[in-house]
gemmi code that builds the backbone of each chain (N, CA, C; Angstrom):
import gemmi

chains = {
    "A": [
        ("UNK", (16.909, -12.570, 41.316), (16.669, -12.009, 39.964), (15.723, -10.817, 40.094)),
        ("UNK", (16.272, -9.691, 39.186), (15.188, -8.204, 39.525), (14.286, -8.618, 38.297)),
        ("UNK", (12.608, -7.723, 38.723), (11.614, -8.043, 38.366), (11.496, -7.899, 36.717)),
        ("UNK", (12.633, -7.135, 36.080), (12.984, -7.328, 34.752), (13.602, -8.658, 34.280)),
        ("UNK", (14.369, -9.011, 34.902), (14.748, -10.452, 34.111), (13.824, -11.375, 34.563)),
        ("UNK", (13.285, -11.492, 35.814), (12.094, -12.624, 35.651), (10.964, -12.377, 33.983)),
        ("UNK", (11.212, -11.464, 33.948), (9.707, -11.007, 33.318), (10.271, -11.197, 31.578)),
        ("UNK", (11.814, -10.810, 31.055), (12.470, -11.549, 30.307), (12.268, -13.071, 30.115)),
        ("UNK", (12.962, -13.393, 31.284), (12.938, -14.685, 31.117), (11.597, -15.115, 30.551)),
        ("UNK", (10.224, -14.642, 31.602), (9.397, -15.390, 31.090), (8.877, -15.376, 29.556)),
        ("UNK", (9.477, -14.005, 28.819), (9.398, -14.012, 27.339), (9.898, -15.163, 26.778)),
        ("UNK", (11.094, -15.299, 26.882), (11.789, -16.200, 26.231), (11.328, -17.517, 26.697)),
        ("UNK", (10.713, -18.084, 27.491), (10.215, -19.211, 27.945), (9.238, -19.098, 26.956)),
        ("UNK", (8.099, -18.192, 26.486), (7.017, -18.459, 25.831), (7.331, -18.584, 24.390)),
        ("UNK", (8.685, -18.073, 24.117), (8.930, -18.033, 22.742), (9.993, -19.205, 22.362)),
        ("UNK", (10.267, -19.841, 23.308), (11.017, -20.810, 23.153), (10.412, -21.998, 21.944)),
        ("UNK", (11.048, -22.833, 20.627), (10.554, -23.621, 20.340), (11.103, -25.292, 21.009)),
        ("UNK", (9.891, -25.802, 21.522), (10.418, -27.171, 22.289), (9.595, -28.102, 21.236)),
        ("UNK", (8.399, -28.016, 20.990), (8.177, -29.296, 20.437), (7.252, -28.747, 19.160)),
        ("UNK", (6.868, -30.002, 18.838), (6.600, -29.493, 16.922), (5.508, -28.541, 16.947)),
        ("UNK", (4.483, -28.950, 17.791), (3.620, -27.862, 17.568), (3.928, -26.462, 17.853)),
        ("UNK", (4.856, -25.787, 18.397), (5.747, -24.418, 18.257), (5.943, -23.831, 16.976)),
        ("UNK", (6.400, -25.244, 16.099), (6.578, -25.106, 15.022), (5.271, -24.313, 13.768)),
        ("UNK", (4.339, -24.507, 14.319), (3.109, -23.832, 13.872), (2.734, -22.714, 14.411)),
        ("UNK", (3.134, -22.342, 15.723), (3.235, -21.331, 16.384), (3.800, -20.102, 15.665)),
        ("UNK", (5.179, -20.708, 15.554), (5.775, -19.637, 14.596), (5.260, -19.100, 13.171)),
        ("UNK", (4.295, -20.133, 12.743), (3.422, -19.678, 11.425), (2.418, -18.909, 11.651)),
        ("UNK", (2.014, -18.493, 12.726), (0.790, -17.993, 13.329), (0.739, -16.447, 12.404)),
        ("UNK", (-0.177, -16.183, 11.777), (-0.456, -14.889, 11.038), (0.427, -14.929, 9.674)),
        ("UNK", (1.069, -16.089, 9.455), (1.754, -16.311, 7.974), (0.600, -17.104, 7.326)),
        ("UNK", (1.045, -16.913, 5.784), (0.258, -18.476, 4.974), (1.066, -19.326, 5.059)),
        ("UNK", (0.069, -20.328, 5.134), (0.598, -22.192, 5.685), (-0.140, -22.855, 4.370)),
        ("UNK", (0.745, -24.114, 4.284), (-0.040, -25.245, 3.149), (-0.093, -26.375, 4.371)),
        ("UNK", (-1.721, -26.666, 3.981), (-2.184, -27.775, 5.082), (-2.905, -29.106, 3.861)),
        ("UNK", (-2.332, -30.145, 4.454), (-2.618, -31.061, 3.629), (-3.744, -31.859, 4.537)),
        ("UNK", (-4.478, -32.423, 3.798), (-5.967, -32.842, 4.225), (-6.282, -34.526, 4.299)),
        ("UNK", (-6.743, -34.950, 4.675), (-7.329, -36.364, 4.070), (-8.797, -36.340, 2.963)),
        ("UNK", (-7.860, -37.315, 2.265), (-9.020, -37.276, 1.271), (-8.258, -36.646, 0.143)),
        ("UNK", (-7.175, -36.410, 0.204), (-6.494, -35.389, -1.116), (-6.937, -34.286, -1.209)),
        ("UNK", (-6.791, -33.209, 0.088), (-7.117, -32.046, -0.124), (-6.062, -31.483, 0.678)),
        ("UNK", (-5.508, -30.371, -0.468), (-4.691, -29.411, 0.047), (-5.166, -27.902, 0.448)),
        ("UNK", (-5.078, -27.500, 1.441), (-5.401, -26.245, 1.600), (-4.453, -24.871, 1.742)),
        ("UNK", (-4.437, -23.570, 1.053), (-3.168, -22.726, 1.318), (-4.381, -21.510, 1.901)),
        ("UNK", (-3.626, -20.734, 3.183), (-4.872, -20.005, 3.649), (-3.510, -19.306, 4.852)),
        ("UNK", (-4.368, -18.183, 5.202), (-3.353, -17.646, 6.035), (-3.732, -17.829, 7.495)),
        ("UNK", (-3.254, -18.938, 8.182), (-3.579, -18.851, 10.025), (-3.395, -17.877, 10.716)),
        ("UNK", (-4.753, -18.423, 11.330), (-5.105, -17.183, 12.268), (-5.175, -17.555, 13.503)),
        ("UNK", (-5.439, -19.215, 13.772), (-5.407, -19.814, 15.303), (-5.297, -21.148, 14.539)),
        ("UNK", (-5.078, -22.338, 15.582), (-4.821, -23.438, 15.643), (-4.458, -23.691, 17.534)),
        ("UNK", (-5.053, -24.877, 17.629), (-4.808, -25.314, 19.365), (-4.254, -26.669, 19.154)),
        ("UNK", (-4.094, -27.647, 19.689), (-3.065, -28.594, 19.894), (-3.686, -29.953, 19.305)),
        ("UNK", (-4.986, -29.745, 19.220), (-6.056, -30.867, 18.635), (-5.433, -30.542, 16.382)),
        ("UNK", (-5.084, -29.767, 16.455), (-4.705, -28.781, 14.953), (-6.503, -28.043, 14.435)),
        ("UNK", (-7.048, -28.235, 15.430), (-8.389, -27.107, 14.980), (-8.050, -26.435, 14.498)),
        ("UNK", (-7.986, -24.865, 13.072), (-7.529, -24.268, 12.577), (-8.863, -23.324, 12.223)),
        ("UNK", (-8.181, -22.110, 11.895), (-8.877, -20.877, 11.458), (-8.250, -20.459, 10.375)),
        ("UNK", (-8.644, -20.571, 9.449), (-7.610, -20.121, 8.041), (-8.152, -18.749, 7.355)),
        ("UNK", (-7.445, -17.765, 7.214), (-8.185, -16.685, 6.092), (-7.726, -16.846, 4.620)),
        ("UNK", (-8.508, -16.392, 3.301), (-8.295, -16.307, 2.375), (-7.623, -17.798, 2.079)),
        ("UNK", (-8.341, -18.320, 1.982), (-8.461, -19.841, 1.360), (-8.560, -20.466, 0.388)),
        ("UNK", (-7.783, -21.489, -0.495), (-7.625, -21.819, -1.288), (-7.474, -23.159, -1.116)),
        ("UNK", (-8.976, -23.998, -1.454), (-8.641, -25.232, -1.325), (-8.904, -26.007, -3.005)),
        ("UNK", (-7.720, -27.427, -2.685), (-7.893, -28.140, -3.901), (-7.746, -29.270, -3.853)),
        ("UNK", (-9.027, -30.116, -4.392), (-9.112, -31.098, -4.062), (-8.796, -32.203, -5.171)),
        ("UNK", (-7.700, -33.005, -5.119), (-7.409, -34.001, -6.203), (-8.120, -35.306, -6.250)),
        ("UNK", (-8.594, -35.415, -7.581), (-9.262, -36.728, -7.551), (-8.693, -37.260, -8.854)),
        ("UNK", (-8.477, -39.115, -8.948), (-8.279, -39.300, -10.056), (-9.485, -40.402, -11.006)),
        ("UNK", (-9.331, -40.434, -11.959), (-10.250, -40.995, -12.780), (-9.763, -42.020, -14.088)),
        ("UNK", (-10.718, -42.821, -13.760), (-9.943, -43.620, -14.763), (-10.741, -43.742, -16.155)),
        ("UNK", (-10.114, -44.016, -17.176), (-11.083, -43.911, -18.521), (-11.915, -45.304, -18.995)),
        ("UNK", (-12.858, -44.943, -19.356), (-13.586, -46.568, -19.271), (-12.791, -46.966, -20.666)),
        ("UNK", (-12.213, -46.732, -21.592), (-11.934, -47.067, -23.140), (-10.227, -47.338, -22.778)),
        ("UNK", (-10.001, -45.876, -22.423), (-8.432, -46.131, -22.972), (-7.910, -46.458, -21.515)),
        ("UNK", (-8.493, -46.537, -20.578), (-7.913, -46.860, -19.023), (-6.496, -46.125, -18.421)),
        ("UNK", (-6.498, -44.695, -19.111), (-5.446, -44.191, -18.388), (-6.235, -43.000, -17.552)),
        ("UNK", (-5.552, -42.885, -16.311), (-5.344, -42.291, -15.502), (-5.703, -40.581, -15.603)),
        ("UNK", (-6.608, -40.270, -15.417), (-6.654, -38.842, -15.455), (-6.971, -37.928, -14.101)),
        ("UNK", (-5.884, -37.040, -14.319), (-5.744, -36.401, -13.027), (-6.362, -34.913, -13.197)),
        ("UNK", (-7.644, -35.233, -12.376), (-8.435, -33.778, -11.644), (-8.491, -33.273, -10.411)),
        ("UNK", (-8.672, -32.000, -10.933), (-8.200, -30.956, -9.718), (-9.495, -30.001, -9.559)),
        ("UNK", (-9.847, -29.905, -8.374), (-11.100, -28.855, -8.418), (-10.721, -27.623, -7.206)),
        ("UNK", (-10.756, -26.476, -7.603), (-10.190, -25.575, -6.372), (-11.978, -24.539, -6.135)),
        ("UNK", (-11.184, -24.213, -4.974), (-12.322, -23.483, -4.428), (-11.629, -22.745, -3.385)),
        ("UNK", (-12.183, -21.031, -3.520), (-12.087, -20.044, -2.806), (-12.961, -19.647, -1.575)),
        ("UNK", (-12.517, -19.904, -0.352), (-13.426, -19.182, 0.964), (-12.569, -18.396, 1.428)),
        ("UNK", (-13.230, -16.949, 1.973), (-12.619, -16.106, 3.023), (-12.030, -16.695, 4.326)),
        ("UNK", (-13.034, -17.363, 4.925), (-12.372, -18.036, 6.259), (-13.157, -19.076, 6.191)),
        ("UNK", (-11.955, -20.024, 7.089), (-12.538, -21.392, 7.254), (-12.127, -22.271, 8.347)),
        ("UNK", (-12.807, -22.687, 8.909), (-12.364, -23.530, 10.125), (-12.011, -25.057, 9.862)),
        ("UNK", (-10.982, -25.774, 10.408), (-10.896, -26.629, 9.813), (-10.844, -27.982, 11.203)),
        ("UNK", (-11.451, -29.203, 11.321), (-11.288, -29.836, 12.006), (-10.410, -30.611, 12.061)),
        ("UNK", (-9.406, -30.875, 13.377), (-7.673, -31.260, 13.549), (-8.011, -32.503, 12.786)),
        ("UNK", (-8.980, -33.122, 12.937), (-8.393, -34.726, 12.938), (-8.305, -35.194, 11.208)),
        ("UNK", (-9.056, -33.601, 10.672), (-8.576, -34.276, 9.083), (-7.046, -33.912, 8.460)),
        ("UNK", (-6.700, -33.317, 9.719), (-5.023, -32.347, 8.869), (-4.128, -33.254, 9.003)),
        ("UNK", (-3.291, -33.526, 7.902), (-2.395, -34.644, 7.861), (-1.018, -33.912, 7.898)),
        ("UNK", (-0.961, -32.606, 7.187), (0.727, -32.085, 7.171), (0.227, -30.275, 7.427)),
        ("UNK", (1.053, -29.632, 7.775), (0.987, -28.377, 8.037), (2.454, -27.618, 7.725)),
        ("UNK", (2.867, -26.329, 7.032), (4.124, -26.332, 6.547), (4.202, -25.160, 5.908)),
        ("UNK", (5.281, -24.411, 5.769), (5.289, -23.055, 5.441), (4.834, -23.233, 3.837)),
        ("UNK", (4.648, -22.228, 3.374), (3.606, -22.400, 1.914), (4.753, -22.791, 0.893)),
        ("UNK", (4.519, -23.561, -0.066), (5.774, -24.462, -0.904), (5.703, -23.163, -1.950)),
        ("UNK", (6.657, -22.664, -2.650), (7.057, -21.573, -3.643), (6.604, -22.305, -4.780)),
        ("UNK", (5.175, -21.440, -5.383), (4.671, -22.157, -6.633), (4.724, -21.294, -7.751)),
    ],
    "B": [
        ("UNK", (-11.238, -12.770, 48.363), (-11.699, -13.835, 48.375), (-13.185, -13.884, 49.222)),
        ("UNK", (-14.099, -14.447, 48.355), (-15.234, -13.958, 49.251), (-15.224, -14.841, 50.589)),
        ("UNK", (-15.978, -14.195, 51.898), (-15.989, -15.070, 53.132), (-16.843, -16.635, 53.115)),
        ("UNK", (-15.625, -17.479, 53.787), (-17.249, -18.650, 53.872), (-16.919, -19.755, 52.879)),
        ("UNK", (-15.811, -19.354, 51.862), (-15.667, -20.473, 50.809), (-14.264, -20.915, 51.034)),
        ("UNK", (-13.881, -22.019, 51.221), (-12.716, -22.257, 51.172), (-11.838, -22.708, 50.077)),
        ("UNK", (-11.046, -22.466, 49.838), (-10.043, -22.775, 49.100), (-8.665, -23.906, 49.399)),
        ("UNK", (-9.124, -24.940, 48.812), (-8.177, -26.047, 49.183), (-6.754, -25.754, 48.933)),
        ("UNK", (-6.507, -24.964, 48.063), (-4.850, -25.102, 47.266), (-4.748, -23.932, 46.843)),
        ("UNK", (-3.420, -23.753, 46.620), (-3.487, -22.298, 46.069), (-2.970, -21.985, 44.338)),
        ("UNK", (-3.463, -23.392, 44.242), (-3.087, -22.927, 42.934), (-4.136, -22.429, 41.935)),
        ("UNK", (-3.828, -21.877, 40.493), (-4.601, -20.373, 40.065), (-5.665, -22.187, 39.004)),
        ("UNK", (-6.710, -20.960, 39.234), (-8.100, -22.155, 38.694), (-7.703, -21.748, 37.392)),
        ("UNK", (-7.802, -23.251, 37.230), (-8.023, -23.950, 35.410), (-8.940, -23.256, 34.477)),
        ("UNK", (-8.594, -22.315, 33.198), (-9.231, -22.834, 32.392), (-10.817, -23.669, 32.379)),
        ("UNK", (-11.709, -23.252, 31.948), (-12.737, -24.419, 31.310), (-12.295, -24.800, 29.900)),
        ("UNK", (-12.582, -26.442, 30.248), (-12.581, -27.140, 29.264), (-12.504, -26.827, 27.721)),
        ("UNK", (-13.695, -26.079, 27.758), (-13.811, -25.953, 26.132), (-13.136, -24.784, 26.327)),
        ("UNK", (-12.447, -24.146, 26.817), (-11.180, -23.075, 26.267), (-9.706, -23.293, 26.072)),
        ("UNK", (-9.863, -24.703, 26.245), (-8.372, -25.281, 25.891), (-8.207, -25.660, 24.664)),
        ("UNK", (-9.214, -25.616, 23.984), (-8.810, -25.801, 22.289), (-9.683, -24.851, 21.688)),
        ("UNK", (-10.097, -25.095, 20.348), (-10.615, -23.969, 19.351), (-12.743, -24.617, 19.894)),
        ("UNK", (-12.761, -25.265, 20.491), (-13.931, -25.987, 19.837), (-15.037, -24.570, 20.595)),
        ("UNK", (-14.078, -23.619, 21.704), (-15.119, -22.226, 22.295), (-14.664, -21.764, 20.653)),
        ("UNK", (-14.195, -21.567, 19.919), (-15.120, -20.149, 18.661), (-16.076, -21.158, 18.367)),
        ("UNK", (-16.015, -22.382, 17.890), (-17.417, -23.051, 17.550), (-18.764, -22.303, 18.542)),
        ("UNK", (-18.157, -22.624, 19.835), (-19.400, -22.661, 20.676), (-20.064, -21.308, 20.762)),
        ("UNK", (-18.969, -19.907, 20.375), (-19.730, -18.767, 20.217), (-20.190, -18.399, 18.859)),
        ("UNK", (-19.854, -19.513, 17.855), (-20.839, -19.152, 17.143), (-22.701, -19.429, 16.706)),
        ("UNK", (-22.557, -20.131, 17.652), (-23.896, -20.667, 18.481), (-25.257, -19.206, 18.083)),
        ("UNK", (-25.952, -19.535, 17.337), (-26.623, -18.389, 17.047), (-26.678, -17.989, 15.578)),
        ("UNK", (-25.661, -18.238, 15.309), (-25.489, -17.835, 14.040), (-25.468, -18.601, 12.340)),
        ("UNK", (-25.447, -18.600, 11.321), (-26.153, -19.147, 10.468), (-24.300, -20.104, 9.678)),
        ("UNK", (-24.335, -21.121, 10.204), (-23.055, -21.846, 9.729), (-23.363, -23.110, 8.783)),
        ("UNK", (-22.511, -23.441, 8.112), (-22.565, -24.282, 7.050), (-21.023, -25.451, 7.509)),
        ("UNK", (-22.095, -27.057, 7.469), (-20.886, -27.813, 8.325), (-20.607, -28.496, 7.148)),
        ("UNK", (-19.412, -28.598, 6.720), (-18.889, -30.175, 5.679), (-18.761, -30.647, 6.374)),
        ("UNK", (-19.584, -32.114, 6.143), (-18.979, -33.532, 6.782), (-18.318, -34.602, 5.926)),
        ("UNK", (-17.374, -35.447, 7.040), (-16.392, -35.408, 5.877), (-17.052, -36.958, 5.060)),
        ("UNK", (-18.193, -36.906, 4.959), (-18.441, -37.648, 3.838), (-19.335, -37.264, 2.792)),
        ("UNK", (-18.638, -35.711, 2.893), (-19.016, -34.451, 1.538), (-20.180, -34.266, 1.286)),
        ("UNK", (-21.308, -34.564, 2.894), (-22.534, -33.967, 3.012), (-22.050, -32.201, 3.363)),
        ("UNK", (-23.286, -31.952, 3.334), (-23.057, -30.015, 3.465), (-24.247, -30.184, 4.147)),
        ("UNK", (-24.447, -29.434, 5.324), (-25.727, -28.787, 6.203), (-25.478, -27.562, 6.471)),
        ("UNK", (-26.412, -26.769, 6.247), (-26.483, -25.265, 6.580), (-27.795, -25.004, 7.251)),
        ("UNK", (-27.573, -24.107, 8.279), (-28.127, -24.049, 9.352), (-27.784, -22.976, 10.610)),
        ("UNK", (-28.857, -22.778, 11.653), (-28.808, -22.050, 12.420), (-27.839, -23.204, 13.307)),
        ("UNK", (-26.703, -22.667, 14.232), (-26.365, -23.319, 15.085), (-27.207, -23.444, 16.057)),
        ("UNK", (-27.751, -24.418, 16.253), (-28.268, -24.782, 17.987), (-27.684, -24.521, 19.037)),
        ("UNK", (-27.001, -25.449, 19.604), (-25.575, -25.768, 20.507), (-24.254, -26.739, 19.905)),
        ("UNK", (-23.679, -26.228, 20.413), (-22.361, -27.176, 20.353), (-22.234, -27.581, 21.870)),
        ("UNK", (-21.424, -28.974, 22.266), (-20.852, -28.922, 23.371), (-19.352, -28.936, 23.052)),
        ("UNK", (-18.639, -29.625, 24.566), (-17.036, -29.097, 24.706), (-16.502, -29.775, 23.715)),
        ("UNK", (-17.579, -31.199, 23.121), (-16.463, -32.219, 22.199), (-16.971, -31.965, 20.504)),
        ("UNK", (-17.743, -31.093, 20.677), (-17.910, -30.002, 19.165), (-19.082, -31.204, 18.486)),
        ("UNK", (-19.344, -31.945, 19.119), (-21.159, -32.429, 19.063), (-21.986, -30.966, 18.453)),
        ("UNK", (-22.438, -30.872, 17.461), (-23.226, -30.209, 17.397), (-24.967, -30.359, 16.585)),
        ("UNK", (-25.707, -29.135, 17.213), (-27.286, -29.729, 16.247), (-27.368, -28.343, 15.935)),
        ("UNK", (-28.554, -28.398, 14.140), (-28.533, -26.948, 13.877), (-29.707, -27.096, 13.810)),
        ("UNK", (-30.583, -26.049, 13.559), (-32.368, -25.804, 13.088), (-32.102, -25.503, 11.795)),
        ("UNK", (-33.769, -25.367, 11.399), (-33.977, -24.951, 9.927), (-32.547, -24.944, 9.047)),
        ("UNK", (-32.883, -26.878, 9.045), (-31.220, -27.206, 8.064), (-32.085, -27.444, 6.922)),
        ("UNK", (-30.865, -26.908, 5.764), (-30.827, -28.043, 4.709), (-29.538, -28.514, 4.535)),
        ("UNK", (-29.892, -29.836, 4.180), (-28.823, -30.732, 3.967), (-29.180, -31.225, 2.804)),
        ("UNK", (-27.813, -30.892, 1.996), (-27.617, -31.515, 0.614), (-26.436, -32.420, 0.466)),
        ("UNK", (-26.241, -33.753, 0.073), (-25.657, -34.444, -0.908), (-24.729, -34.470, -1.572)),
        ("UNK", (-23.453, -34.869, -1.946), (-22.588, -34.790, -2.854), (-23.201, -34.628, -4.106)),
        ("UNK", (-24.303, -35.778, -4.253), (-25.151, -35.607, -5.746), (-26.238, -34.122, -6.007)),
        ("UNK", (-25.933, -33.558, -4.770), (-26.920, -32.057, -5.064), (-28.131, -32.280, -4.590)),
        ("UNK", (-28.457, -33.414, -3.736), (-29.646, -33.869, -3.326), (-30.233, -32.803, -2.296)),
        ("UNK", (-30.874, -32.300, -2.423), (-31.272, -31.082, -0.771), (-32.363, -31.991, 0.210)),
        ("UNK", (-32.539, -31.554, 1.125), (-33.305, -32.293, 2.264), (-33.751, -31.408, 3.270)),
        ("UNK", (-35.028, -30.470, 3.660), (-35.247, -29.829, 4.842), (-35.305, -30.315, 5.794)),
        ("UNK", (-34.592, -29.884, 6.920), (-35.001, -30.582, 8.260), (-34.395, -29.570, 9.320)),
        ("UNK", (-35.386, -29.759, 10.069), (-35.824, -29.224, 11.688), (-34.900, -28.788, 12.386)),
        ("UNK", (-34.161, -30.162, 12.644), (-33.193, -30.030, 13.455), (-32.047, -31.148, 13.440)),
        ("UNK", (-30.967, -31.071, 13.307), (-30.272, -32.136, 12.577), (-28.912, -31.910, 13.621)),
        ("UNK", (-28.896, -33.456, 14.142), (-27.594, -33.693, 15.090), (-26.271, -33.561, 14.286)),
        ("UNK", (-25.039, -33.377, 14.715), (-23.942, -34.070, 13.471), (-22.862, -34.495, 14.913)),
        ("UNK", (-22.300, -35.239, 14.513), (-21.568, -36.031, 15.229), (-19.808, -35.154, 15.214)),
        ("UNK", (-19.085, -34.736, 16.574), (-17.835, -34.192, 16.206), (-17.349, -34.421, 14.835)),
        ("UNK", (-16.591, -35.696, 15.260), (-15.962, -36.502, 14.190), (-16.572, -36.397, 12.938)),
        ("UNK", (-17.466, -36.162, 12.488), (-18.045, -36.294, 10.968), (-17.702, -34.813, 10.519)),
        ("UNK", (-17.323, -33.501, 11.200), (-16.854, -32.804, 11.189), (-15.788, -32.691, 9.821)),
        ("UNK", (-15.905, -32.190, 8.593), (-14.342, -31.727, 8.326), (-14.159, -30.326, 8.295)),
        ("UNK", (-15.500, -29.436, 7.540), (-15.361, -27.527, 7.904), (-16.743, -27.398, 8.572)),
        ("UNK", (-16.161, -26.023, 9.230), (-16.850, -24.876, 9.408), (-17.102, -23.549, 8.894)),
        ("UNK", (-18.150, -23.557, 8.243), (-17.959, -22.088, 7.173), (-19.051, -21.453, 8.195)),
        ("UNK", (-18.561, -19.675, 8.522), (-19.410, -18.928, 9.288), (-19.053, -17.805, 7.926)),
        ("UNK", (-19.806, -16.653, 8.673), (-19.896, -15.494, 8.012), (-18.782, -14.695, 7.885)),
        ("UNK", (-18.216, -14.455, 6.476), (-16.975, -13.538, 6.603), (-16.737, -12.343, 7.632)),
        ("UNK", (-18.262, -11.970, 7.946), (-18.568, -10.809, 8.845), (-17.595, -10.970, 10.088)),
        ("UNK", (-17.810, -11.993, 10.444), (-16.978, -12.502, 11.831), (-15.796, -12.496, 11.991)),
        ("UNK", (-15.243, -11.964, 13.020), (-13.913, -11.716, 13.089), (-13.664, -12.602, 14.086)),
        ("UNK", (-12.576, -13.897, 14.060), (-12.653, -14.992, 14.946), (-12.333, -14.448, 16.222)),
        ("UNK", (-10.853, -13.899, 16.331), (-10.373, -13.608, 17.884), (-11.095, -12.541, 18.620)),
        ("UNK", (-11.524, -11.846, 17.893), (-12.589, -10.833, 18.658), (-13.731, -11.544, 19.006)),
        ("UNK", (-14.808, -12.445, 18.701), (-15.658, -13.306, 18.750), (-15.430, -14.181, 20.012)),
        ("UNK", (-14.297, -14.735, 20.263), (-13.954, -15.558, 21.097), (-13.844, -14.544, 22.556)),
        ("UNK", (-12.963, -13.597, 22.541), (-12.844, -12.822, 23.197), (-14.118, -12.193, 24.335)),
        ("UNK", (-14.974, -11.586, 23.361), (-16.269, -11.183, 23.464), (-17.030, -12.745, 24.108)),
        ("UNK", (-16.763, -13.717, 23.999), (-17.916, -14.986, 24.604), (-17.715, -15.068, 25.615)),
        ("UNK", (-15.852, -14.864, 25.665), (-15.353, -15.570, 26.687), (-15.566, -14.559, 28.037)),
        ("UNK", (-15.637, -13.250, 27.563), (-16.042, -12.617, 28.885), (-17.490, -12.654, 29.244)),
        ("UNK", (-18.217, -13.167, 28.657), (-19.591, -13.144, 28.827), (-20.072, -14.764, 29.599)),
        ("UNK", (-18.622, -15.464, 29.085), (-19.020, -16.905, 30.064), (-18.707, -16.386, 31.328)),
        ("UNK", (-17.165, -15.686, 31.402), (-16.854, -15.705, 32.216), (-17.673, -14.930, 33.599)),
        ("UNK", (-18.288, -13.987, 33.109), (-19.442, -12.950, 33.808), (-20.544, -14.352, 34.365)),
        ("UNK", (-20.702, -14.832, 33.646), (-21.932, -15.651, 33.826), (-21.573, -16.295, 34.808)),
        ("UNK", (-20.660, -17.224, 34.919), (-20.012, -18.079, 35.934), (-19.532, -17.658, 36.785)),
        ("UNK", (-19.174, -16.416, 37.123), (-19.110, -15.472, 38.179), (-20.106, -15.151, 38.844)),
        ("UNK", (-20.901, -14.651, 38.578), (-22.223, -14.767, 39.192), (-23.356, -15.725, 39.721)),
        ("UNK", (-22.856, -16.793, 38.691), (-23.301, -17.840, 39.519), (-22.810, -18.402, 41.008)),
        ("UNK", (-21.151, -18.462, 40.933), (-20.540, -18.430, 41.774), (-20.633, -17.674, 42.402)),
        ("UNK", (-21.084, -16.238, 42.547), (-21.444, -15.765, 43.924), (-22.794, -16.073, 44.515)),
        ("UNK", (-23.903, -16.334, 43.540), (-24.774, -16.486, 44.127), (-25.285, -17.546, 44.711)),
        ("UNK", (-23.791, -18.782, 44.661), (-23.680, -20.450, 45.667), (-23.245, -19.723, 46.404)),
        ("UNK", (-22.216, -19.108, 46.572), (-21.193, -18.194, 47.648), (-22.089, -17.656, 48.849)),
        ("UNK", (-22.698, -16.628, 48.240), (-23.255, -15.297, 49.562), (-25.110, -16.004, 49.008)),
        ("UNK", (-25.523, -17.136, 48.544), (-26.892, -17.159, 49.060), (-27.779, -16.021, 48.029)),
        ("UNK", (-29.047, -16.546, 47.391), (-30.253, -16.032, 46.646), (-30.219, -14.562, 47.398)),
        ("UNK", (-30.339, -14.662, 48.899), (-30.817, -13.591, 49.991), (-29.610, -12.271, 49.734)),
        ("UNK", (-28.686, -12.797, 49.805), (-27.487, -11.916, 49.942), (-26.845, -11.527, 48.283)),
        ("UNK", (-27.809, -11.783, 47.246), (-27.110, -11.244, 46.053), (-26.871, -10.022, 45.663)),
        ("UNK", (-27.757, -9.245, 46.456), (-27.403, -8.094, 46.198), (-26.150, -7.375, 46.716)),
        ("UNK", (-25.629, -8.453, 48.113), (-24.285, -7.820, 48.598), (-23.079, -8.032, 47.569)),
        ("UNK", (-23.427, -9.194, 46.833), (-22.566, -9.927, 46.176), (-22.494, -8.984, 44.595)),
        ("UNK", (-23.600, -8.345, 44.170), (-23.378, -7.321, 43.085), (-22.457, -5.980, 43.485)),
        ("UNK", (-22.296, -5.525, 44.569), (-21.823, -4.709, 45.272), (-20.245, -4.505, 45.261)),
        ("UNK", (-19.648, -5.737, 44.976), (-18.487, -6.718, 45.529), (-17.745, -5.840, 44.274)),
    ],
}
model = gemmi.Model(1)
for chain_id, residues in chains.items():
    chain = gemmi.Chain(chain_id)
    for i, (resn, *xyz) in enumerate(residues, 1):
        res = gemmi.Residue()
        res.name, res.seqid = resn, gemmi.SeqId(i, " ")
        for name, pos in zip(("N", "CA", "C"), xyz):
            atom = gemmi.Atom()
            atom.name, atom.element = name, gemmi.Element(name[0])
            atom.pos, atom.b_iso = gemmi.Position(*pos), 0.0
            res.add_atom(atom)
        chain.add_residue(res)
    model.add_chain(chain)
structure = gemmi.Structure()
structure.add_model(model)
structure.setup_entities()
């Protein structure tokens, strides 16, 4: 093989998708919706992530759902609290879903 | 290859540890004034101390406040990886450039150390030369 198709090849080896985390790969510099523990969703645009799902998010939009119950009438009330950061790092072991941003 | 050191294998040296995941931008932000959520919706803000490879970290001149808004000064305050959920640094910071910039400055460092096990205290100056 001449030193062009090795060097092909090895493109396409790096761009190859084999397993799920590729799948985030390919989101790399897109916005992603990352779902949290604890009921927190985050939409932010990745900037890194490593295999642990450590993350670097820009322009951030997190929201955190909590529900509440009424002491009288005992129904269910659903709150939402959002909050804006420029960047944010996020630690893997709280990310539960990761996924191209849902059309809202 | 410098003289005198042998090399068992030829295969190309590993990576350090903490550059196999994200937890080196933590570690270069070491210095700088970060704010940790833990994920039991304490907040500490603080000078980073150190981090190590498993993102253990301690900060100085913390305060730590409370879900209830409670504040607390303190010195120097351990936090455990795992209790980890953010890292807020300074918008100023540009992550991949940051990392970039550490990583040649570890890497300088550990180079030089390594020559100066290599060629000997006596012989460092041959070894700056190199």
């Amino acid at each position: 093989t001449t030193r062009l198709e090795q060097r092909m090849s090895a493109v396409e080896e790096e761009a190859a998708v084999r397993e799920p985390l590729d799948l985030i790969r390919l989101a790399l510099d897109e916005k992603v919706y990352v779902k949290l523990r604890g009921d927190r969703e985050i939409r932010g645009r990745l900037h890194a992530y490593d295999q642990h799902l450590n993350m670097i998010l820009g322009d951030v939009e997190e929201v955190i759902t909590s529900v509440e119950i009424d002491d009288e009438t005992y129904e269910e009330i659903i709150k939402t609290t959002k909050r804006a950061v420029p960047y944010l790092f996020i630690r893997g072991d709280s990310v539960t879903l990761v996924s191209p941003p849902l059309r809202s | 290859s410098p003289s005198g050191v042998e090399r068992t294998s030829r295969a190309p040296p590993m990576p350090p540890r903490n550059e196999k995941s994200l937890v080196c931008f933590i570690q270069a932000l070491v210095g700088t004034t970060v704010v940790i959520e833990c994920r039991d919706d304490v907040a500490v803000r603080g000078q980073l101390e150190f981090c190590d490879d498993d993102m253990h970290c301690t900060l100085t001149s913390a305060i730590r406040v409370t879900p209830g808004g409670e504040k607390t000064k303190l010195d120097r305050i351990f936090i455990r990886a795992r209790m980890i959920r953010y890292v807020h640094f300074a918008p100023s910071i540009d992550p991949s450039a940051l990392i970039e910039t550490k990583r040649q400055e570890w890497f300088e460092g550990s180079r030089h150390y390594a020559k100066a096990a290599a060629f000997g205290p006596k012989n460092e100056a041959k070894a700056i030369l190199d």
